[in-house]
Residue, then its C-alpha position, 0 to 999 in steps of 0.5 A: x786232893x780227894x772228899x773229906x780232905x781238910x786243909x787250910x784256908x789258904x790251900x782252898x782259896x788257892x785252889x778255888x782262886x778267889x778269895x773266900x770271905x763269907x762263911x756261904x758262897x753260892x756258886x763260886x763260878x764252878x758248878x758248886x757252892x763253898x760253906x765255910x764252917x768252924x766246929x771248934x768249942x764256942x764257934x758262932x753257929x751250931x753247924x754239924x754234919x748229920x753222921x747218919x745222913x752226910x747231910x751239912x747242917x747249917x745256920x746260914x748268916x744272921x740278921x744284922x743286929x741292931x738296936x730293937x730288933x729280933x734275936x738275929x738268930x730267929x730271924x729269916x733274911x732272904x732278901x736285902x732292904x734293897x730287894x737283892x737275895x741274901x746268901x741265904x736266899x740265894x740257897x733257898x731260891x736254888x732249892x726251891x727251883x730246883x724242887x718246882x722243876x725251873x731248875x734241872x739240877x740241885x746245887x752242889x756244895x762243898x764244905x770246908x772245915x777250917x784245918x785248925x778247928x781239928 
């Protein structure tokens, strides 16, 4: 398997050997992260990667939406009711470290598009 390679989910979760359900995975047990992402027509979130940069661009989970709540697009949810990081939290947190020095190395991801979006 070389960079860029797109291949199918059940490929991934083969050679990830764990069973990817979330669209974030902060540090699957390796030394990186998995994004899953869908850029298909009508895909749920407007993630892209920067054709300039190679940056990925990417929404993260949304808030739950409920009943009087915000947009959940509009909402920032690094931590659960319960007080533990979110996936994106988890992210910001990494980032964050990383940038005040508590954390020598950045985190790495890896990006898979699902192999029917084309």
């Amino acid at each position: 398997m070389n960079v860029d390679d797109i291949i199918s989910y059940a490929q991934l979760v083969a050679e990830e050997k764990v069973n990817l359900q979330k669209g974030m995975n902060f540090g699957i047990g390796r030394n990186y992260s998995v994004f899953l992402m869908s850029v298909r027509k009508g895909a749920p979130y407007a993630d892209e990667i920067d054709r300039k940069t190679g940056n990925l661009i990417y929404e993260g989970h949304d808030d739950p939406k409920t009943r009087g709540s915000a947009d959940p697009k509009t909402v920032d949810q690094p931590l659960t009711p319960k007080g533990s990081w979110t996936e994106n939290g988890k992210f910001f947190k990494a980032a964050k470290d990383y940038k005040s020095g508590l954390r020598t190395k950045p985190e790495l991801g890896q990006q898979q598009r699902n192999a029917s979006d084309g």
